[in-house]
N, C-alpha and C positions, 0 to 999 in steps of 0.2 A: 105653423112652420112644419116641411115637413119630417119624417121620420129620418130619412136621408142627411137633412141640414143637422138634425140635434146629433146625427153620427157623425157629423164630419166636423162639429164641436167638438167633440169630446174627441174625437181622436189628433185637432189641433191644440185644445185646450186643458185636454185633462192630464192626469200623472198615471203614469201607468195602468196596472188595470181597475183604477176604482174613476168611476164616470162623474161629470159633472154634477152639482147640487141643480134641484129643480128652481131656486132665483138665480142663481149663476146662470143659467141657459139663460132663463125668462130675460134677466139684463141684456147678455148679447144679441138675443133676439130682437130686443127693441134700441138697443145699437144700429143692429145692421139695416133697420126702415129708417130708421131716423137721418141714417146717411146715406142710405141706396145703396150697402156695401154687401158683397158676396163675403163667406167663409176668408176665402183666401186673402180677400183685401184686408179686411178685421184684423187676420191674424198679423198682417204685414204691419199696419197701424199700431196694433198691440206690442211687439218687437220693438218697436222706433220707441213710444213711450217708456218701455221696460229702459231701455239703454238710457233715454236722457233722464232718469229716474234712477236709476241706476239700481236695477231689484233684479230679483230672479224671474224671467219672462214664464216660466212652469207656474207660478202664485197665478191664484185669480180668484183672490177672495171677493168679497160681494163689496165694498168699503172701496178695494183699488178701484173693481172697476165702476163704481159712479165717481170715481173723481178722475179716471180714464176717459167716461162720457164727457164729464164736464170739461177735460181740457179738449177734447175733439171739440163741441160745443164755441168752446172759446177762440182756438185758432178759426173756426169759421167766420165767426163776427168780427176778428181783428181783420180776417180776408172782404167780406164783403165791405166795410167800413172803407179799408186803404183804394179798394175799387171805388168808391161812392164820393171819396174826396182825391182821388187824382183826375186833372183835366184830362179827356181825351186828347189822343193824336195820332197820325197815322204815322206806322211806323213802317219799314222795310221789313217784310218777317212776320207781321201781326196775321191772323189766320182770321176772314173775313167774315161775317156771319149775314145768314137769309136777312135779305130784306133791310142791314142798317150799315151805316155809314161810321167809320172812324171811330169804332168799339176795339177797346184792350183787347189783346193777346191774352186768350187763355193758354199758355205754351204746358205739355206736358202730353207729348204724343210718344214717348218711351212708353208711358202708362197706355196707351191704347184709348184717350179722352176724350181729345180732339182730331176730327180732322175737316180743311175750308168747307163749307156748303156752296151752294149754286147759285152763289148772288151775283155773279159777272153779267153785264150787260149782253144782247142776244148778239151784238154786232163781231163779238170774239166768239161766239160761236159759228159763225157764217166764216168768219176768219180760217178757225180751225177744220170748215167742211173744204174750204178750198185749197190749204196743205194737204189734204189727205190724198196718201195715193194710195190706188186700190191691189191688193194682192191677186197673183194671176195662179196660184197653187192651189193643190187641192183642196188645201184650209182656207174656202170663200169664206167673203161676207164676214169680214171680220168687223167687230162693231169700234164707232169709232173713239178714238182713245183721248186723250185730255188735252187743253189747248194749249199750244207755246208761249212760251216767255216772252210778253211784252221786251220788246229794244231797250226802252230808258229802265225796265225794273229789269233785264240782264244787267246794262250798263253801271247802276249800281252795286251789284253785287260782285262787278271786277270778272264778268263771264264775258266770254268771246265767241259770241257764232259762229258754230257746227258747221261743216257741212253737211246737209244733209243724208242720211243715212242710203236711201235708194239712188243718191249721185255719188255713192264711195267709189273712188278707183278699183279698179282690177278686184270684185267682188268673186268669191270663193278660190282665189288666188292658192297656191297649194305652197305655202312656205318651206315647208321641210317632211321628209317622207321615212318610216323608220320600213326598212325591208320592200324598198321601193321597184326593187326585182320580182315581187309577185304579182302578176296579175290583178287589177282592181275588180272584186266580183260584179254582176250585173242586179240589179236591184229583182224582186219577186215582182210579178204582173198583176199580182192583187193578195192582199193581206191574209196572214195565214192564219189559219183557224184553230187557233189556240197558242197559248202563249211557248216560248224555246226558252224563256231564261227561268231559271230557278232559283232567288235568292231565299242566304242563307247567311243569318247576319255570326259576326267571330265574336264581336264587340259587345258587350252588357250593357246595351241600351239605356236599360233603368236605369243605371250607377252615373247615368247622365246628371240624371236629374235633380242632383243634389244643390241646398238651397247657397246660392252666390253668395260674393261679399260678406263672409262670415269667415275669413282666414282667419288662424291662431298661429301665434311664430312656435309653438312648441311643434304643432304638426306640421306645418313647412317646410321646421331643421328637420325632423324627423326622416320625412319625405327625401330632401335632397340626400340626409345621411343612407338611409335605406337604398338608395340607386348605389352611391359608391360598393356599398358592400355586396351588392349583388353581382354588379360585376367584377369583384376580386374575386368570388367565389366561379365563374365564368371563367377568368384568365388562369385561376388554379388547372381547374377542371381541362382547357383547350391545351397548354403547354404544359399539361404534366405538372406541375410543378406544388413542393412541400409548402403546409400553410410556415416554416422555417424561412423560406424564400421571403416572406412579406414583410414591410416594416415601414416607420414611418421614414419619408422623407424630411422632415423636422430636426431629426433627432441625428448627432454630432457623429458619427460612426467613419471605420475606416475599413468598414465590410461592404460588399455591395448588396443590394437590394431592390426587391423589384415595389413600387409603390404605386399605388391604384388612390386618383383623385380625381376631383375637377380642377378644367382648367379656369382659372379667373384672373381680373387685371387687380393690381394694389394701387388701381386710382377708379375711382369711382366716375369721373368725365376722360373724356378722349377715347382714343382708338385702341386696342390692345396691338401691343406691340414686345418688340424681345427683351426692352428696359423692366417692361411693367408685366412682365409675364410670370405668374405665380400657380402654384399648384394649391388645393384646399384638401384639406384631408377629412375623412368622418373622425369621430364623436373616438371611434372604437379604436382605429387606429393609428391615428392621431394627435388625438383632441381635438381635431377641426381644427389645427393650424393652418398658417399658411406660410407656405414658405416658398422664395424666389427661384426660378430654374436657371439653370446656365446650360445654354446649345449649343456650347461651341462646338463640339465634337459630333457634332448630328450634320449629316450630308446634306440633309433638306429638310423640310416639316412644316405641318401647316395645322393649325392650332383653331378651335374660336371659343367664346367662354361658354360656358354649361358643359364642354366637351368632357366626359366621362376615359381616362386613361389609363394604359400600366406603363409605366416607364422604369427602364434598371436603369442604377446608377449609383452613387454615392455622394453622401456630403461631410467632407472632411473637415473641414473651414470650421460647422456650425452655421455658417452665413446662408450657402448655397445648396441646391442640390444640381450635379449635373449628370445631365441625361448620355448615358451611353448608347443606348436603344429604346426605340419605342417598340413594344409588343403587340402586336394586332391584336384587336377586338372579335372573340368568332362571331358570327352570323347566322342569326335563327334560322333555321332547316328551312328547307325548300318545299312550299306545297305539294301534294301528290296526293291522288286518286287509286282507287282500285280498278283495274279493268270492270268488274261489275258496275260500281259508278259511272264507270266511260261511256260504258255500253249505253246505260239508262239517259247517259246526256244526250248521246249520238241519237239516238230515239226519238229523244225530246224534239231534237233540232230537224231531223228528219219528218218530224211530223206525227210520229206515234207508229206502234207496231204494223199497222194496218196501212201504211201509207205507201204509194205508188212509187217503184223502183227504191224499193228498200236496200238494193244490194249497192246502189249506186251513193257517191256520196250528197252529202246533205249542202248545201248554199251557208257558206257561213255566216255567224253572225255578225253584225251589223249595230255595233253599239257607238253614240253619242256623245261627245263631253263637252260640256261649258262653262265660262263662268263670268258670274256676275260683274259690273252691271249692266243690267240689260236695256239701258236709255239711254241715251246721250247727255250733255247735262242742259243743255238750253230748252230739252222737253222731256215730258213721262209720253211718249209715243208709245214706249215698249216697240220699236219696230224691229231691232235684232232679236229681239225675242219671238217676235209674230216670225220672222224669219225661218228662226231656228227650227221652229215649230213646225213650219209651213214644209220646209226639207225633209224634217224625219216621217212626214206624213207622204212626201213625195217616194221615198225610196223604202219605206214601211221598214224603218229601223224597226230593230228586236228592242232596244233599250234608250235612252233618252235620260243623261245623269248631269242636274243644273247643279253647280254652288255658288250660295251667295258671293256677296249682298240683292235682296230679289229690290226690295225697297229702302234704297241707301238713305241712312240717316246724314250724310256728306251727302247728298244731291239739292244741288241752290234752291230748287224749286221746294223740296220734301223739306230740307230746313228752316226755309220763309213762311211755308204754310200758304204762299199762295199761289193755288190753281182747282184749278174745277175736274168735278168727274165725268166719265161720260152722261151723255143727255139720257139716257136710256137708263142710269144707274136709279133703283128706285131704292130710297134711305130717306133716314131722317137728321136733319145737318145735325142739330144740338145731340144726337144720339151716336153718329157716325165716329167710329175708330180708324187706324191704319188699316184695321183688318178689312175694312170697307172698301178700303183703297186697293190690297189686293183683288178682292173678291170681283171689283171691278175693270180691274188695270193687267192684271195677270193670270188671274184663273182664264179666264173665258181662251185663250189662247191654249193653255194647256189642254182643258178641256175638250178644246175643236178636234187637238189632234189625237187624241181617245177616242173621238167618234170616229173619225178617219181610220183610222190603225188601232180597234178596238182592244187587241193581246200586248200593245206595246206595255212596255215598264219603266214607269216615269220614277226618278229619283231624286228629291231635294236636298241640298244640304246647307246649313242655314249658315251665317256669318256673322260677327262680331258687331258686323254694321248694318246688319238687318235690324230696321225700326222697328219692325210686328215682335223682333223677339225679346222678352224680360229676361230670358238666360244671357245676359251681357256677357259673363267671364269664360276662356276657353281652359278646358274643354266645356263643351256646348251641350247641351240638348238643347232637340228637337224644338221646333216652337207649335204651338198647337194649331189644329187643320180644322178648330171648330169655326163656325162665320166666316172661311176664305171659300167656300164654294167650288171646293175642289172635287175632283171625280175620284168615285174610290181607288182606282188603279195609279190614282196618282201619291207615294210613300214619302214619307219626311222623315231622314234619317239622323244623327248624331255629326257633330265635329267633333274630333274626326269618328270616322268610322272603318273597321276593317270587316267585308263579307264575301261571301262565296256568289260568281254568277255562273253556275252549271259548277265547271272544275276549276274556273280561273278565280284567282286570288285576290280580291280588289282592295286596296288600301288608298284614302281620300281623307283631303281634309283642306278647306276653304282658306285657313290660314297661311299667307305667305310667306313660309318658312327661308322659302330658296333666298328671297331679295335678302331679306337680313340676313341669315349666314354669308353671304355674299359682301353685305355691308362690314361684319363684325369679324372677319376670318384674318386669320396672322398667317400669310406665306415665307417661309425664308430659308436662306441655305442654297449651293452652288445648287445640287441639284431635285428639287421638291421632286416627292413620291408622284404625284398627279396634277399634269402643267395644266389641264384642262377646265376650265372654272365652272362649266354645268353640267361635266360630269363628278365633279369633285362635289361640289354640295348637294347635290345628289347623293351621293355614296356616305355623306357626312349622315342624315337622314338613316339610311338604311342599317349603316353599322351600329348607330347608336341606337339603335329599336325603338325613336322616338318619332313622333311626329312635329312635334318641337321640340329637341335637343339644345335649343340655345336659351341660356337663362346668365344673366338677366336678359330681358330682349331688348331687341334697338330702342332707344330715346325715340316716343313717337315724331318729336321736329326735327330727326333725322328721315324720317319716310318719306315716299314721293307723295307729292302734293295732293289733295284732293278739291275738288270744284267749290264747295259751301265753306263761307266767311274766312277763317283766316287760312284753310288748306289743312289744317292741322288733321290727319288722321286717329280714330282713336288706342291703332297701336294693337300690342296681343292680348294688353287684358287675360293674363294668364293667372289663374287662381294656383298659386302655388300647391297646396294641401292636398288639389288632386291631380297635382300630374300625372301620376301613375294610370289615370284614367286615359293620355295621350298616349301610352307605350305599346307600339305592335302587339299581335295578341300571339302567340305560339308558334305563329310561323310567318318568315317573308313572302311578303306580297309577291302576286308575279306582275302584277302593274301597279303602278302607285301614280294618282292623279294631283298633284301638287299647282293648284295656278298660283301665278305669280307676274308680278311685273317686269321682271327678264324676259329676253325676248323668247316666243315660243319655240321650243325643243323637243326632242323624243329623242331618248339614249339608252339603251342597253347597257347597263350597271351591272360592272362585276369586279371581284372582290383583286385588289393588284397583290395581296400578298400570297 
């Protein structure tokens, strides 16, 4: 094994700085042949045992782990056994293997295990050479992409044929236009020689990366206690005002008081509303009570839970607290540049100091935005994707910024497991991953348009319901770009993320915040602060310096539907412990890229109080 492996033992395996025993190696090392498992996977299998064992996962004496091997050992033979004595059958879903007929379902493509081989008869592939239509952009010769959905196996799975993507109506249609009075620039004549953007990420990338599905409820209260108090000390700070002024809302007084909480309902099903609308208090001010609001005296207001508040008021009763006023929330400073900075971008984008009509201005930039998914659901064509691709290559966009889902784990076809790769794809079935399914379904498009537009800056962002990714919980990291085949210039960033492109501000994140705040928001009162509903959760978003502000989040069988088996989406999957890791970083964005399933908008956000 090598030196590398017994380091990345020890540095999974061992207790601080004293390294593992040389049979403690020697065992894991003949673990990890034994079952074909890397470092990482051991250590994941190791964890699961420790828990249903219920010991300290840090132990690894030589004793546990042969009787670790042995239960690895044994779940295999109870698996192979239950495979050996169940009859086959073909099932809707089963993931079809080279060369045999009406073979079990290996399911466990989250894992990256399985994905179908090439066993479809040649007559669907002649099938799929005669749907293909050919691309007439720069990005030729696109190779050809996977075959459609048999009729009777759509018909089964309750799907209803597309229309076809190249017969869409009114195709690059202009819905809505922000600043529709300046002149549309004209595209560059040939690709410019060397890159204009300069990113510069705001976000701690790493801190992404921390291991999922491992919440503790002490650091979760912790977490939500910690945001209340940060913004009282915020609301101190913007209105002046004595930490004398603070107090709990809880408590029976006939002073008034400005109290700083979340908003949450006192019914755990239904809609928040003005019955069930209650305030939560921290730990510190408190005691993380909760006590009911009374609005009568509030002209208008509009509320949704996780919402972070100051509200003056009083509660004399005991029972209530009623709100006199609500206190605006201030607003992380506004980006800004130095003129030296300016200069260096204007440069950049001009071309370089050396470049022809320096004095003249530069062609602006020309950035990208999309979001997943990039199929329709009756095929993996990837054709608005080839599209997308095919555009930015046509008008030699600067930048080029996807977010998930790239390969939705909801897509009928991705969660039946059956469809073939292109013919061209050279793999090995019983060896092949999702990542395989990229490398050949996605990369190669990204990639064309790299060759095309070699300075362009391609940006991924991944999603909740990306299959390739094992970071399931948000916030996200990154999913790894090792085996997708992707071109170096093409970056894979965080959900969310906030970075610099030249001087502008970019804040992004795959997550569809807008719908659910939309879904979970309480309006009420003669006259509400802001009658406009996309600019309103919108501005929910930006005051709250979250990029999901809403906690708890929607009921995922409140979502809109999605294409594979019952529709059920898998929701936000929000790891409490680190939300802090979703909160804007020092400063507001000056663009924030939010998709959502509202209809599409661009608003200029700004602050009404």
């Amino acid at each position: 094994m090598a030196d590398d492996t017994v380091a990345e033992l020890n540095e999974r395996f061992g207790t601080g700085n004293q390294e593992l025993q040389p049979d403690v190696v020697a065992e894991l090392q003949s673990i990890m042949r034994l079952h074909e498992l890397d470092v990482q996977d051991l250590f994941f299998k190791w964890e699961s045992y420790c828990i249903k064992m219920d010991m300290d996962e840090q132990k690894a004496p030589i004793s546990t782990l042969r009787a670790f091997k042995q239960d690895l050992q044994d779940a295999l033979e109870r698996s192979n056994r239950t495979q050996a004595n169940s009859k086959p059958e073909k099932r809707v879903g089963a993931t079809p293997r080279t060369g045999t007929k009406n073979t079990a379902d290996v399911f466990g493509m989250l894992d990256g295990l399985t994905t179908p081989g090439p066993g479809r008869s040649a007559k669907l592939s002649a099938r799929r050479r005669q749907l293909d239509t050919p691309s007439v952009s720069r990005v030729k010769a696109e190779p050809a992409s996977s075959p459609l959905k048999l009729e009777d196996q759509m018909n089964s799975l309750g799907v209803v044929p597309s229309l076809s993507f190249n017969d869409r109506p009114n195709p690059g249609e202009v819905i809505e236009a922000l600043n529709d009075h300046l002149p549309p620039s004209e595209p560059p004549i040939a690709p410019f020689g060397e890159p204009r953007i300069k990113l510069t990420a705001a976000s701690d990338q790493k801190k992404l990366g921390y291991k999922p599905l491992a919440m503790k409820l002490s650091e979760a209260s912790e977490i939500l206690d910690d945001r209340i108090d940060d913004f009282m000390h915020l609301v101190m700070e913007h209105h002046k005002l004595d930490d004398s002024a603070f107090g709990s809302a809880a408590i029976q007084s006939t002073t008034e008081v400005v109290a700083v909480g979340r908003i949450a309902s006192d019914s755990s099903e239904g809609k928040l509303n003005a019955a069930s609308l209650v305030l939560e208090t921290s730990r510190r001010m408190g005691g993380g009570l909760r006590v009911p609001l009374n609005l009568a005296e509030l002209a208008g207001y509009h509320f949704f839970p996780g919402q972070i508040v100051a509200l003056r008021g009083i509660n004399t009763s005991g029972k209530d607290f009623t709100v006199q006023e609500v206190l605006s929330i201030p607003l992380l400073p506004n980006a800004a540049s130095s003129l030296e900075a300016l200069e260096i971008h204007r440069q950049r984008i001009r071309g370089g100091p050396d470049a022809m009509d320096s004095d003249s201005d530069p062609l602006p930039l020309n950035i990208m935005f999309a979001s997943g998914p990039y199929t329709a659901d009756d095929n993996l064509d990837f054709e608005p994707l080839r599209a997308l691709c095919n555009e930015a290559a046509d008008i030699y966009a600067d930048a080029l910024v996807l977010t998930g889902p790239f390969i939705d784990m909801e897509h009928p076809l991705i969660a039946s497991g059956d469809f073939d790769l292109p013919d061209e794809a050279l793999y090995e079935p019983d060896t092949a991953t999702m990542s395989t399914v990229f490398k050949y379904m996605i990369s190669p498009a990204l990639n064309r348009l790299v060759a095309a537009n070699p300075h362009v800056t391609v940006l991924l962002v991944p999603s909740v319901r990306d299959v390739i990714d094992k970071h399931v919980s948000w916030p996200q990291d990154s999913f790894s770009r090792k085996e997708l085949g992707l071109h170096k210039s093409v970056r894979i960033i965080g959900n969310p993320m906030t970075l610099s492109m030249n001087e502008t501000v970019l804040g992004i994140s795959s997550q569809d915040v807008l719908w659910e705040l939309r879904a979970e928001e309480l309006v009420g009162g003669s006259k509400p602060p802001d009658p406009v509903l996309l600019s309103r959760v919108c501005r929910y978003v930006v005051e709250q310096k979250h990029y999901f502000p809403l906690f708890p989040p929607t009921d995922r069988h409140k979502l809109p539907k999605t294409g594979a088996g019952s529709g059920v989406p898998p929701g936000a999957m929000l790891d409490v412990s680190y939300l802090k890791l979703g909160e804007m970083v020092g400063i507001r964005p000056d663009v924030l890229v939010l998709p959502s399933a509202l209809p599409a908008f661009a608003r200029v956000c700004t602050n009404p109080m």
